[in-house]
PQR file of N, CA, C, O and H, with PARSE charges and radii, in Angstrom:
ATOM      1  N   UNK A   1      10.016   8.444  -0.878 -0.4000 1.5000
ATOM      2  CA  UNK A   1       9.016   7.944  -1.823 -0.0000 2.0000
ATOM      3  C   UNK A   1       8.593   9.107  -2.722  0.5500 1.7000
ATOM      4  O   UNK A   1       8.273  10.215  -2.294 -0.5500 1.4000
ATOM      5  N   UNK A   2       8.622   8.732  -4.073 -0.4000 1.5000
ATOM      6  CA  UNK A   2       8.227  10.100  -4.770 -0.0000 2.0000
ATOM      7  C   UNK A   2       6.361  10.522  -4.550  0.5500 1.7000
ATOM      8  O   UNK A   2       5.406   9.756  -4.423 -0.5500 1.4000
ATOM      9  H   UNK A   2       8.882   7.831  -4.421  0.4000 1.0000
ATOM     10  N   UNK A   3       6.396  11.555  -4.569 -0.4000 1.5000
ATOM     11  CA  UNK A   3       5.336  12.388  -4.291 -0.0000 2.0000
ATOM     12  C   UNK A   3       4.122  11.576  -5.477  0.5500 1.7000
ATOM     13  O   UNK A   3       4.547  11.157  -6.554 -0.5500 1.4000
ATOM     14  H   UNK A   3       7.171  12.178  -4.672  0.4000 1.0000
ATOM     15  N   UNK A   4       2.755  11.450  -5.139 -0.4000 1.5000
ATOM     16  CA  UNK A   4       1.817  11.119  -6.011 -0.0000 2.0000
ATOM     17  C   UNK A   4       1.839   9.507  -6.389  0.5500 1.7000
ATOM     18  O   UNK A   4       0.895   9.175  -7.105 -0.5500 1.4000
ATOM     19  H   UNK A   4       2.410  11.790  -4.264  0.4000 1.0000
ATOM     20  N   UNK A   5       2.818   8.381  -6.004 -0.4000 1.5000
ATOM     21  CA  UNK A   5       2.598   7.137  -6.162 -0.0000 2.0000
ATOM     22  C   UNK A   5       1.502   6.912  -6.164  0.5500 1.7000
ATOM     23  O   UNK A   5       0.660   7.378  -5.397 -0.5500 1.4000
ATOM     24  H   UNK A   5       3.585   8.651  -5.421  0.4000 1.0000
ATOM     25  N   UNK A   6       1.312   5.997  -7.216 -0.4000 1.5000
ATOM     26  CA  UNK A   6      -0.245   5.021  -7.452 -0.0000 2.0000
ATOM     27  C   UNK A   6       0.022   4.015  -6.401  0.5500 1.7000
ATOM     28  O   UNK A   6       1.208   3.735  -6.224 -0.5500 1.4000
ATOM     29  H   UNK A   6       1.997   5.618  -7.839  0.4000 1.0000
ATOM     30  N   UNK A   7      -0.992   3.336  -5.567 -0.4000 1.5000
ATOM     31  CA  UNK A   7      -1.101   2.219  -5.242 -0.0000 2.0000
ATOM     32  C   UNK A   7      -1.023   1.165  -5.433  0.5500 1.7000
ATOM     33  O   UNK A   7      -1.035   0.290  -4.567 -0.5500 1.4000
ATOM     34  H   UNK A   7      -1.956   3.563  -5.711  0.4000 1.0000
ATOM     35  N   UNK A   8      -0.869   0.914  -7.286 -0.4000 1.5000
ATOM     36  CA  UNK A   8      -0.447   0.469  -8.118 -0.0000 2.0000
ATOM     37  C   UNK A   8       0.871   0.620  -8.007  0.5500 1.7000
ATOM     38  O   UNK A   8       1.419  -0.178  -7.246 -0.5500 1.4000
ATOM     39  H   UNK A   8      -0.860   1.625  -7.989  0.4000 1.0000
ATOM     40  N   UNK A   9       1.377   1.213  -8.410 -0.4000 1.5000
ATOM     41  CA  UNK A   9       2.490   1.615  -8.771 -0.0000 2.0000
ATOM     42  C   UNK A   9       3.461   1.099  -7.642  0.5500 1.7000
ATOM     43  O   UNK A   9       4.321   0.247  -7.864 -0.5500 1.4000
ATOM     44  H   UNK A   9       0.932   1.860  -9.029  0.4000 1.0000
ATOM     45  N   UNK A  10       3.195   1.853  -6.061 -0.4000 1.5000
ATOM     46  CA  UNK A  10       3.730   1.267  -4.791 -0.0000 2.0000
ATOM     47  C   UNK A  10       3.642  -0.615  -4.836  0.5500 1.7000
ATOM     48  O   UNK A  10       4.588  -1.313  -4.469 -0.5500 1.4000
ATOM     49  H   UNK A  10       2.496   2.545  -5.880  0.4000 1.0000
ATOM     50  N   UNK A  11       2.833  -0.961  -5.155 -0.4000 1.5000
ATOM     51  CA  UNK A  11       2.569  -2.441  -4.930 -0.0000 2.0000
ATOM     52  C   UNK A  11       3.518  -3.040  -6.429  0.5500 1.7000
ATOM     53  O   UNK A  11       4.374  -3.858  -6.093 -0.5500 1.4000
ATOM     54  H   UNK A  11       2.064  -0.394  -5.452  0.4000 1.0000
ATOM     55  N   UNK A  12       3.505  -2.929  -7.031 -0.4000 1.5000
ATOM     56  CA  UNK A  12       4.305  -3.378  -7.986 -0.0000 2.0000
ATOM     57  C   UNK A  12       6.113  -3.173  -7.949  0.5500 1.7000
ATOM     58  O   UNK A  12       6.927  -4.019  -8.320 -0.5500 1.4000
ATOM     59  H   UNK A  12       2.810  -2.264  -7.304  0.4000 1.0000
ATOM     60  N   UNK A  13       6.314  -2.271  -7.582 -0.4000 1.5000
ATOM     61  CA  UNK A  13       7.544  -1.865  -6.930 -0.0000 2.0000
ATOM     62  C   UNK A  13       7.716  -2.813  -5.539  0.5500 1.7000
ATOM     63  O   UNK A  13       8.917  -2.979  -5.326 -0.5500 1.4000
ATOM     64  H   UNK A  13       5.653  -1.584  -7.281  0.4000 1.0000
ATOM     65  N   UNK A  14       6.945  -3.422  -4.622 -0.4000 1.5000
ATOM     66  CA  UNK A  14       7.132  -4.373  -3.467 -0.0000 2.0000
ATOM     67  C   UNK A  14       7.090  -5.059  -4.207  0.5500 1.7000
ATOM     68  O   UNK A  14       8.239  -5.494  -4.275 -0.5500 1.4000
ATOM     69  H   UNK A  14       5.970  -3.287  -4.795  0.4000 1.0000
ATOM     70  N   UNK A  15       6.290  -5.716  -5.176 -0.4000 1.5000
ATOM     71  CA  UNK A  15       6.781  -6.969  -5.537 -0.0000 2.0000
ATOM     72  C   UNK A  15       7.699  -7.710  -6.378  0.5500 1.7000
ATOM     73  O   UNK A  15       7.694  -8.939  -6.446 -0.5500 1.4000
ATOM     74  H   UNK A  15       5.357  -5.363  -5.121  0.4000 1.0000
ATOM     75  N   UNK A  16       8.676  -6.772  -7.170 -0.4000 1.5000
ATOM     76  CA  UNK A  16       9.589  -6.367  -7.508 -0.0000 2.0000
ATOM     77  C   UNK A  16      10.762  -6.787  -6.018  0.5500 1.7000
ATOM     78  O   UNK A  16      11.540  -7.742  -6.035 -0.5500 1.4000
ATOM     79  H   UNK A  16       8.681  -5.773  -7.115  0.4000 1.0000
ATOM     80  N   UNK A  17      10.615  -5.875  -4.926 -0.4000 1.5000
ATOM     81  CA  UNK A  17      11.682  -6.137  -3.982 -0.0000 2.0000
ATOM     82  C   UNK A  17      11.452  -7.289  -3.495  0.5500 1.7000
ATOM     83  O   UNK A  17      12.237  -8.237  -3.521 -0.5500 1.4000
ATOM     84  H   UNK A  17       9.983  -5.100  -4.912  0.4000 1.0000
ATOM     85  N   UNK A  18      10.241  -7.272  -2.971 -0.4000 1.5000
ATOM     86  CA  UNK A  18      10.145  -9.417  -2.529 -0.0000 2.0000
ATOM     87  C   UNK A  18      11.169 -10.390  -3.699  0.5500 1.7000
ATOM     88  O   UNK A  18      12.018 -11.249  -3.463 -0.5500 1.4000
ATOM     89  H   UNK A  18       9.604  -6.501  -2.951  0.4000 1.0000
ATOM     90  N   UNK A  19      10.701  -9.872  -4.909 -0.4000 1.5000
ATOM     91  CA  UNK A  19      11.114 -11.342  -5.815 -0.0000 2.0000
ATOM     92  C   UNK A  19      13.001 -11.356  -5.185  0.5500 1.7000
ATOM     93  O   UNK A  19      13.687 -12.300  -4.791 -0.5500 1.4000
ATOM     94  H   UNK A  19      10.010  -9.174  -5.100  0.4000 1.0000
ATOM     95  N   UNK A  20      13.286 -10.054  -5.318 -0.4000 1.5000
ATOM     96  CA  UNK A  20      14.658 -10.065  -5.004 -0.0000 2.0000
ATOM     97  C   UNK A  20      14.949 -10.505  -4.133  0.5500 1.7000
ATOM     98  O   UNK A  20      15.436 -11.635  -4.144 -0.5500 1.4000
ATOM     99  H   UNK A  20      12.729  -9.288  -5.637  0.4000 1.0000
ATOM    100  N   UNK A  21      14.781  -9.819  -3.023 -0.4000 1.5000
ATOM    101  CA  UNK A  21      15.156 -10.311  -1.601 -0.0000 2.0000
ATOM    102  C   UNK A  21      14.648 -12.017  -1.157  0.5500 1.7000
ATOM    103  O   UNK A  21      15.128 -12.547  -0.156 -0.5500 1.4000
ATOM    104  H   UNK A  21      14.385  -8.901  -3.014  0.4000 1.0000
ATOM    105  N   UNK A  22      13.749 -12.660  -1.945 -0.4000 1.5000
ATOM    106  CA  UNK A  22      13.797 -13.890  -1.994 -0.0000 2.0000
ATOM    107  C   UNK A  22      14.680 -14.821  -2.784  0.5500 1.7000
ATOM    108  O   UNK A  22      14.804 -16.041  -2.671 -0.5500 1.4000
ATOM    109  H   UNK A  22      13.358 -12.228  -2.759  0.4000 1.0000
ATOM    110  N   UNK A  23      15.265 -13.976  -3.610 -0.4000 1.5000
ATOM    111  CA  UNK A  23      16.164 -14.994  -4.670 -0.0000 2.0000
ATOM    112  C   UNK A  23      17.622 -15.357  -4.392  0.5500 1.7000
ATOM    113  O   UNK A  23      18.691 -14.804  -4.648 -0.5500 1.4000
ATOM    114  H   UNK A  23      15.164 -12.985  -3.701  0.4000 1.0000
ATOM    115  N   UNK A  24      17.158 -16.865  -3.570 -0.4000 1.5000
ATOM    116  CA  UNK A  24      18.370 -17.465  -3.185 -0.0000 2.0000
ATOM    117  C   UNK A  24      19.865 -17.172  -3.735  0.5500 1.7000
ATOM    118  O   UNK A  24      20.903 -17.324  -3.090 -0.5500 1.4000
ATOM    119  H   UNK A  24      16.289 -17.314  -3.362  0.4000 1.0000
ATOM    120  N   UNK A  25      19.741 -16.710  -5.096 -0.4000 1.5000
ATOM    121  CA  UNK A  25      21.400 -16.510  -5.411 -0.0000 2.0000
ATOM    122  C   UNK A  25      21.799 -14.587  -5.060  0.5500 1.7000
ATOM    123  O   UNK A  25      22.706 -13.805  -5.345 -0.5500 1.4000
ATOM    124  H   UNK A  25      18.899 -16.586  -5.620  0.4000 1.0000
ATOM    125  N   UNK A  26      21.061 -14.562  -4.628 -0.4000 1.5000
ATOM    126  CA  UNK A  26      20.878 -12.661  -4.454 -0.0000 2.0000
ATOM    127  C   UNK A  26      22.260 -12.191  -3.619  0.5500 1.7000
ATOM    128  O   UNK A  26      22.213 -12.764  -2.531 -0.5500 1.4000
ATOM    129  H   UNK A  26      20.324 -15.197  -4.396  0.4000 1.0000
ATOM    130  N   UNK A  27      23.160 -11.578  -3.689 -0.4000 1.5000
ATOM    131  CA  UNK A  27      24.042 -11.314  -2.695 -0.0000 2.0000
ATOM    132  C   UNK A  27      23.617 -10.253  -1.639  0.5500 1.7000
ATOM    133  O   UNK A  27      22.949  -9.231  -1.797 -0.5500 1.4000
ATOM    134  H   UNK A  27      23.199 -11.112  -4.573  0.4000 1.0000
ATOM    135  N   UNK A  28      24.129 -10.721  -0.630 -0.4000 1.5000
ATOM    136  CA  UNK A  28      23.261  -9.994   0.717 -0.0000 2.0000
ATOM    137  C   UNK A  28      23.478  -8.054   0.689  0.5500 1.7000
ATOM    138  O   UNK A  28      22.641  -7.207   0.999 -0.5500 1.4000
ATOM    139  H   UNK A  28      24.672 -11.551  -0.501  0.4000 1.0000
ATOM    140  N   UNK A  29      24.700  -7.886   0.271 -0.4000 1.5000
ATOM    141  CA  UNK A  29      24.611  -6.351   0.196 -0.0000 2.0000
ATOM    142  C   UNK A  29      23.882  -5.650  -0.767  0.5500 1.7000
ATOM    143  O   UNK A  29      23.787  -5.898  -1.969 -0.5500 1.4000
ATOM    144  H   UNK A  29      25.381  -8.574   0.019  0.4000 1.0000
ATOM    145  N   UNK A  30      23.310  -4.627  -0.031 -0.4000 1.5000
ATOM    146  CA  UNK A  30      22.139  -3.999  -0.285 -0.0000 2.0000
ATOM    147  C   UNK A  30      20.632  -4.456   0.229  0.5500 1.7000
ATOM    148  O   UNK A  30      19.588  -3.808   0.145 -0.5500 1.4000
ATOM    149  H   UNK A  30      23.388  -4.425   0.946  0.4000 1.0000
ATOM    150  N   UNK A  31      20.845  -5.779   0.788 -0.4000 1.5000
ATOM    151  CA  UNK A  31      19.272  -6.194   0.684 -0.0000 2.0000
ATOM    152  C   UNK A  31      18.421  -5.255   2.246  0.5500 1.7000
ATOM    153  O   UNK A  31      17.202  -5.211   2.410 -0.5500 1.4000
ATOM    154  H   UNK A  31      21.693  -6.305   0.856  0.4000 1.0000
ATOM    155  N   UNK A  32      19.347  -4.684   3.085 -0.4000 1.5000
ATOM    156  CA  UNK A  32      19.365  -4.167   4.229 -0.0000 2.0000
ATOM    157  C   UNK A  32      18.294  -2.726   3.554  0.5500 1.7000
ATOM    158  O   UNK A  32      17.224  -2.362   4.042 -0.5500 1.4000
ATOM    159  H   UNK A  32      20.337  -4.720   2.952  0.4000 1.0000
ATOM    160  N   UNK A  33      18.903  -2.201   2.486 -0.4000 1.5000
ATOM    161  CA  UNK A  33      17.935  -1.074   1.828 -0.0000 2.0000
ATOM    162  C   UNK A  33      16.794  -1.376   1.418  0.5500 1.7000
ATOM    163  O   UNK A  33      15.792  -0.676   1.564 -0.5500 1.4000
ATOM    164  H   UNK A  33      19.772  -2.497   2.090  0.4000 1.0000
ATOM    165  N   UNK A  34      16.858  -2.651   0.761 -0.4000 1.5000
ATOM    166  CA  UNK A  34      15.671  -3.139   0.029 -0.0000 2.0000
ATOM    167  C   UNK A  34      14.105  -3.713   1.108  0.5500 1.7000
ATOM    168  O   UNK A  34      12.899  -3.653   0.868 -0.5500 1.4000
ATOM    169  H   UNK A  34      17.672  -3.220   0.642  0.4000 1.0000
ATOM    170  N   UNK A  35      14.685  -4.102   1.995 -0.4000 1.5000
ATOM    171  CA  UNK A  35      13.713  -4.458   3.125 -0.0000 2.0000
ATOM    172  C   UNK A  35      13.265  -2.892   3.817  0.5500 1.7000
ATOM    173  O   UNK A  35      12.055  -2.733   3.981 -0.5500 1.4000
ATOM    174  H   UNK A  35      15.665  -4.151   2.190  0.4000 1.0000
ATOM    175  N   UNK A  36      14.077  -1.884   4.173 -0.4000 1.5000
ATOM    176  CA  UNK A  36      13.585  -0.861   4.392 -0.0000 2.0000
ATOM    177  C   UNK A  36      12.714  -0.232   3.515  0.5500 1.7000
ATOM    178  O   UNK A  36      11.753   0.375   3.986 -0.5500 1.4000
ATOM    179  H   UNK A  36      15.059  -2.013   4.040  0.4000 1.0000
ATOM    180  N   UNK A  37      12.887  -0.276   2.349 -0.4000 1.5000
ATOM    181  CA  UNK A  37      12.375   0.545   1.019 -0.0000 2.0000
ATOM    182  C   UNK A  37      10.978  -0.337   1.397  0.5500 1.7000
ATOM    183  O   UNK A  37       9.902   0.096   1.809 -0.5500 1.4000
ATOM    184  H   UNK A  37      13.668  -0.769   1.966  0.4000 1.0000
ATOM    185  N   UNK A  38      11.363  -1.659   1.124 -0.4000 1.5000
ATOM    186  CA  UNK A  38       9.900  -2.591   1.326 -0.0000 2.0000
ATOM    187  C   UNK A  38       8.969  -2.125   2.228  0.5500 1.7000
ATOM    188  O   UNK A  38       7.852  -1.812   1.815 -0.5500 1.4000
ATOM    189  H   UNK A  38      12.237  -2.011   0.790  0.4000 1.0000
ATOM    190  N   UNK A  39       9.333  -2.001   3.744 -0.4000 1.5000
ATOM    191  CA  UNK A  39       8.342  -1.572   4.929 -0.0000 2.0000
ATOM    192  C   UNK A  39       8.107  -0.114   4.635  0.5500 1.7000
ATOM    193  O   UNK A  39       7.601   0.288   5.683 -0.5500 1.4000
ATOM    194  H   UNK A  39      10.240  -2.256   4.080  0.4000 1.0000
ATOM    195  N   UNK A  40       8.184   0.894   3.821 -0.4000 1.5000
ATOM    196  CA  UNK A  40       7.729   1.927   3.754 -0.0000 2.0000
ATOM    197  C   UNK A  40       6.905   1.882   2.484  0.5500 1.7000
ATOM    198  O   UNK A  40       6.379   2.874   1.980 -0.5500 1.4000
ATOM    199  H   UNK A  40       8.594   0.568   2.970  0.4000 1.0000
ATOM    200  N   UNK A  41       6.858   1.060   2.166 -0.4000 1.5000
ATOM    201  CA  UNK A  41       5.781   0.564   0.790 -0.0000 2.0000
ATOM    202  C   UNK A  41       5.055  -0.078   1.150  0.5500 1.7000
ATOM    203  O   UNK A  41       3.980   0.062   0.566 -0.5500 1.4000
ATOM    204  H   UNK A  41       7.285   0.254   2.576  0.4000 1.0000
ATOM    205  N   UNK A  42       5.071  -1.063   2.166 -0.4000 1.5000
ATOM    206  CA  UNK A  42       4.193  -1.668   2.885 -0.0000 2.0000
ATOM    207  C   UNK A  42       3.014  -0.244   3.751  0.5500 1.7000
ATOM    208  O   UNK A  42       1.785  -0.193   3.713 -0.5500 1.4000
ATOM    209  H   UNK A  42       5.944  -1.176   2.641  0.4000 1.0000
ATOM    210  N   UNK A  43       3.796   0.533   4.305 -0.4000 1.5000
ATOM    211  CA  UNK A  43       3.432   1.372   4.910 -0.0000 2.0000
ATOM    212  C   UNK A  43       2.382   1.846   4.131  0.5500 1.7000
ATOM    213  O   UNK A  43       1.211   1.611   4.432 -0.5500 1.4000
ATOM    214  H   UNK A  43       4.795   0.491   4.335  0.4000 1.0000
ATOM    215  N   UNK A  44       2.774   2.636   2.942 -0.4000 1.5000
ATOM    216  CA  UNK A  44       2.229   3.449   2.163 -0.0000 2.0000
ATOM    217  C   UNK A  44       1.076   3.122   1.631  0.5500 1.7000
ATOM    218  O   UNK A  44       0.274   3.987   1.279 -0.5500 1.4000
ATOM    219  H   UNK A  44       3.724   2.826   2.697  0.4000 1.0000
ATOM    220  N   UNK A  45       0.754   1.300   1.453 -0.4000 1.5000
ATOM    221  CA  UNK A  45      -0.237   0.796   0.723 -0.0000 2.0000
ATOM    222  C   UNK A  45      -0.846   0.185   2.016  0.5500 1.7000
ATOM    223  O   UNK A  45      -1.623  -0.559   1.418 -0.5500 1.4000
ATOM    224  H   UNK A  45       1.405   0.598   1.738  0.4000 1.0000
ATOM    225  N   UNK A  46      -1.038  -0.018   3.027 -0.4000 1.5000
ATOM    226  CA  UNK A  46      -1.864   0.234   3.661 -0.0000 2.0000
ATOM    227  C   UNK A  46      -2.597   1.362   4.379  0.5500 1.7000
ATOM    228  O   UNK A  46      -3.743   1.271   4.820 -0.5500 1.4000
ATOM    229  H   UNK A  46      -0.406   0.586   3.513  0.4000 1.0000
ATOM    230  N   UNK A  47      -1.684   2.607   4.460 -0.4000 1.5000
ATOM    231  CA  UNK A  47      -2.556   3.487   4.386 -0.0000 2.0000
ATOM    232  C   UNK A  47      -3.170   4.242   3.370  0.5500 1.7000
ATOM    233  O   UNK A  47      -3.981   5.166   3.427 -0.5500 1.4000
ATOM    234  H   UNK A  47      -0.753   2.681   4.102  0.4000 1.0000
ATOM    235  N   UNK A  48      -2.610   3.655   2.405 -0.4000 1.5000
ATOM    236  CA  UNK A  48      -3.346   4.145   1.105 -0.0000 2.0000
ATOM    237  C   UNK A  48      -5.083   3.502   0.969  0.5500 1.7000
ATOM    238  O   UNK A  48      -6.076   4.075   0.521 -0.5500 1.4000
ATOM    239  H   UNK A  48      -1.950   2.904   2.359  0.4000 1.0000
ATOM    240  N   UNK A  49      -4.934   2.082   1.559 -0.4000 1.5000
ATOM    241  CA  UNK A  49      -6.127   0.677   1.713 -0.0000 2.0000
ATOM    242  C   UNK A  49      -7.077   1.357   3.161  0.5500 1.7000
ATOM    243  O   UNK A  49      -8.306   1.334   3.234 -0.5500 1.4000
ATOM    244  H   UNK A  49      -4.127   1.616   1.922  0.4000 1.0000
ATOM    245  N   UNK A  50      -6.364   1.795   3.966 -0.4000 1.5000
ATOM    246  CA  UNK A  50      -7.205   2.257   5.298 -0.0000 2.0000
ATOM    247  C   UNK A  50      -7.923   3.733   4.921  0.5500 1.7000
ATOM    248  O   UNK A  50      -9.080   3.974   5.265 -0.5500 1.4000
ATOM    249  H   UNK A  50      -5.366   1.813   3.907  0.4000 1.0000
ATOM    250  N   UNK A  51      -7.082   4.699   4.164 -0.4000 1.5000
ATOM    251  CA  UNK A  51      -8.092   5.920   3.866 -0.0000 2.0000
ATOM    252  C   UNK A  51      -9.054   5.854   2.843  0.5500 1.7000
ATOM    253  O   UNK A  51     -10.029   6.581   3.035 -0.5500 1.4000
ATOM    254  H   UNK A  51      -6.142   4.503   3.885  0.4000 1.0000
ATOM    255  N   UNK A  52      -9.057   4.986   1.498 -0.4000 1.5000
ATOM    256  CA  UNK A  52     -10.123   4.288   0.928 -0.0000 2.0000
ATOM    257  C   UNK A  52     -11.148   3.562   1.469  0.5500 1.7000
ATOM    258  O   UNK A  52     -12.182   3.364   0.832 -0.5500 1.4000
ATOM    259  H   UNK A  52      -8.265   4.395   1.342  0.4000 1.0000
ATOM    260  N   UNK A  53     -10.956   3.101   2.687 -0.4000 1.5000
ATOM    261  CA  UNK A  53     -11.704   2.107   3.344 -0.0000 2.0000
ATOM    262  C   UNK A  53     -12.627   2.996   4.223  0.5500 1.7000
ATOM    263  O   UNK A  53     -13.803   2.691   4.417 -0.5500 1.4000
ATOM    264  H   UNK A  53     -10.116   3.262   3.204  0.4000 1.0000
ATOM    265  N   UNK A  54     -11.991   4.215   4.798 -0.4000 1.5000
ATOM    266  CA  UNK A  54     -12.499   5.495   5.255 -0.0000 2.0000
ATOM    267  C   UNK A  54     -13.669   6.140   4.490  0.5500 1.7000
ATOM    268  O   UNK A  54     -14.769   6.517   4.894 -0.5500 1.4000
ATOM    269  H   UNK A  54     -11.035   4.463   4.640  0.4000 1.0000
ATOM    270  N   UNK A  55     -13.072   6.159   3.186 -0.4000 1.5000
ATOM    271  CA  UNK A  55     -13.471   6.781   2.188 -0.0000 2.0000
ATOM    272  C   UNK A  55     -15.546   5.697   1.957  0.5500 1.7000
ATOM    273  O   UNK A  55     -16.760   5.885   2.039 -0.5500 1.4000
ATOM    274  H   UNK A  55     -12.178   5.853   2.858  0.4000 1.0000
ATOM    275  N   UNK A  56     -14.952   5.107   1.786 -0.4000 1.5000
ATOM    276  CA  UNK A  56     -15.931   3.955   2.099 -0.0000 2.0000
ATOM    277  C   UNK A  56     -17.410   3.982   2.602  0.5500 1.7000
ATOM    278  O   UNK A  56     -18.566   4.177   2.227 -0.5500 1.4000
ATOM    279  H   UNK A  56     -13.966   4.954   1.720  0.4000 1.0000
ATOM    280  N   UNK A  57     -16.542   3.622   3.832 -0.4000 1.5000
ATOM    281  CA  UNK A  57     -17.630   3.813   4.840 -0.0000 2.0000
ATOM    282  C   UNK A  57     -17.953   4.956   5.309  0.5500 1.7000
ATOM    283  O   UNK A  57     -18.288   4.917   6.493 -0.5500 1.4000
ATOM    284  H   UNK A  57     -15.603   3.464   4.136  0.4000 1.0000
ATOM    285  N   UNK A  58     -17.981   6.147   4.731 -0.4000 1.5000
ATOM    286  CA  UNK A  58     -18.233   7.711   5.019 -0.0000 2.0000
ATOM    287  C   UNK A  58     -19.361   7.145   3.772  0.5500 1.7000
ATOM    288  O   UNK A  58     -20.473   7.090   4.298 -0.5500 1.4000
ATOM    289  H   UNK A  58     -17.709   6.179   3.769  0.4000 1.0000
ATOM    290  N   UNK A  59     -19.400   6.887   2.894 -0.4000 1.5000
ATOM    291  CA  UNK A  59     -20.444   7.012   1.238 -0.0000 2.0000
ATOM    292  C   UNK A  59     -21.503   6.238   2.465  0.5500 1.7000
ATOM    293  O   UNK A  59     -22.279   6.851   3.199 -0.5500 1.4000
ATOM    294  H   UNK A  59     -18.496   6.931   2.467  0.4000 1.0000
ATOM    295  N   UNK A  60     -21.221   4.340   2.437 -0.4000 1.5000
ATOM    296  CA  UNK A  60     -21.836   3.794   3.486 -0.0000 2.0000
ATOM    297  C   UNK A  60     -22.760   4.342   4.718  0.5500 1.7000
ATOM    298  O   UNK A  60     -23.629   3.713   5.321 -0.5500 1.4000
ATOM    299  H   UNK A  60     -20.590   3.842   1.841  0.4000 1.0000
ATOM    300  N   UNK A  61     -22.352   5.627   4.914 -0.4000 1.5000
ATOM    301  CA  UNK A  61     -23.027   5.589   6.300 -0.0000 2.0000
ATOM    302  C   UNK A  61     -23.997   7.073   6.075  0.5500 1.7000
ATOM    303  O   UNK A  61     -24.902   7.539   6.767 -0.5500 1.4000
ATOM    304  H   UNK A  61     -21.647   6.138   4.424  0.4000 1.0000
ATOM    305  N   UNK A  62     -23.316   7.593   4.698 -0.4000 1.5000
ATOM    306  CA  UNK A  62     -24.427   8.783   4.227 -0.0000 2.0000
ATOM    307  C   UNK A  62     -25.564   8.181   3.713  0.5500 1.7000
ATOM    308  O   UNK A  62     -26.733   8.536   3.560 -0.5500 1.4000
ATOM    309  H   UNK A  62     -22.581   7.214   4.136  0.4000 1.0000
ATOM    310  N   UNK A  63     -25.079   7.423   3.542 -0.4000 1.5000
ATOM    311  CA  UNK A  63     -26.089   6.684   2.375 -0.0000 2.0000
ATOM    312  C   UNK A  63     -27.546   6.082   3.505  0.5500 1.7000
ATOM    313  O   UNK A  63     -28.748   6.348   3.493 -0.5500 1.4000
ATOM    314  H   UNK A  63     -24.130   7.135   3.667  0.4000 1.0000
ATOM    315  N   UNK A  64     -26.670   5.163   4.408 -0.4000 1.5000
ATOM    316  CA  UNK A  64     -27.648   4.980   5.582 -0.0000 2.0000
ATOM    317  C   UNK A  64     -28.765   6.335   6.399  0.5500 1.7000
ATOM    318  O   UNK A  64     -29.975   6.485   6.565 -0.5500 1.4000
ATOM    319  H   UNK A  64     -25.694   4.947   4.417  0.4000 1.0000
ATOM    320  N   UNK A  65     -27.834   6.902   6.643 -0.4000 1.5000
ATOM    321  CA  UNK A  65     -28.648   8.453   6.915 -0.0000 2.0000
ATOM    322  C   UNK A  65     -30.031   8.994   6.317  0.5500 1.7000
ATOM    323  O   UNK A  65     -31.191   9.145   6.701 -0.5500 1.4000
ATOM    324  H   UNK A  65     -26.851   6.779   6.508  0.4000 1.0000
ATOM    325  N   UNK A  66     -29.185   9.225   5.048 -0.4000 1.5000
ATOM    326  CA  UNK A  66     -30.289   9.695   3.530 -0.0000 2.0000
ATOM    327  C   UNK A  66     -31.795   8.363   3.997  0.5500 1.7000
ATOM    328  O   UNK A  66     -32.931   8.535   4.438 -0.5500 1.4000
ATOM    329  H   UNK A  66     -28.243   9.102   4.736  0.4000 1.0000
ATOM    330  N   UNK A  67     -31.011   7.134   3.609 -0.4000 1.5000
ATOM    331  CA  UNK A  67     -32.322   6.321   3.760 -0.0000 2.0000
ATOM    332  C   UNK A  67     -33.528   6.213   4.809  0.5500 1.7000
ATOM    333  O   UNK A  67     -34.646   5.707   4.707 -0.5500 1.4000
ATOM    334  H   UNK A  67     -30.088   6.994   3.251  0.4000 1.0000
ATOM    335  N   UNK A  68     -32.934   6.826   5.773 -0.4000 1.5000
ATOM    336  CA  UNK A  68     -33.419   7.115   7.140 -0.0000 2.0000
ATOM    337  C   UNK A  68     -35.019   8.373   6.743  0.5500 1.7000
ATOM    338  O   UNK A  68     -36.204   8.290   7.064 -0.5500 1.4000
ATOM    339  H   UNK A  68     -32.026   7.237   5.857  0.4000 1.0000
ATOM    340  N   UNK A  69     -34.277   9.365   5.971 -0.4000 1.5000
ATOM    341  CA  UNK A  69     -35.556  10.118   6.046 -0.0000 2.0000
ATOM    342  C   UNK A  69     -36.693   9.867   5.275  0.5500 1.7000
ATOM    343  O   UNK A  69     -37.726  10.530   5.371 -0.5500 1.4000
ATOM    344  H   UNK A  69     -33.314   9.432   5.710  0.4000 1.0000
ATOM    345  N   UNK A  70     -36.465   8.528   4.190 -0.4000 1.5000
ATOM    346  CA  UNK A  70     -37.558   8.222   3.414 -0.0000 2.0000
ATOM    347  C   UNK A  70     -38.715   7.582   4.359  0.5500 1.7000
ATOM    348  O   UNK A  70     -39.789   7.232   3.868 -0.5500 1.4000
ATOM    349  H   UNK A  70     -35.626   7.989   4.111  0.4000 1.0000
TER
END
């Protein structure tokens, strides 16, 4: 995967390989790469979604803190 992908960028590229690998007239060679390529894009954009979500609830829970000493 090249270095610095957008999340964007990763997700648009899966959906790109879905359309393929769904298109009934598709010939089967290659699609063996394309499903791999897929689960490491899958990969990538959920941990891209889980360290934002991190990201998150770290603001969330300072924020709770801070309010604490008023």
């Amino acid at each position: 995967m090249k270095d610095k992908m957008s999340y964007e960028e990763a997700f648009t590229e899966l959906e790109q390989l879905v359309t393929g690998i769904e298109d009934p007239e598709r010939d089967l060679s290659g699609i063996e790469n394309d499903v791999k390529r897929a689960m490491e894009l899958i990969k990538y954009c959920k941990d891209t979604i889980k360290g934002e979500q991190d990201k998150i609830e770290t603001i969330i829970n300072k924020s709770d803190d801070d309010n604490e000493d008023i």
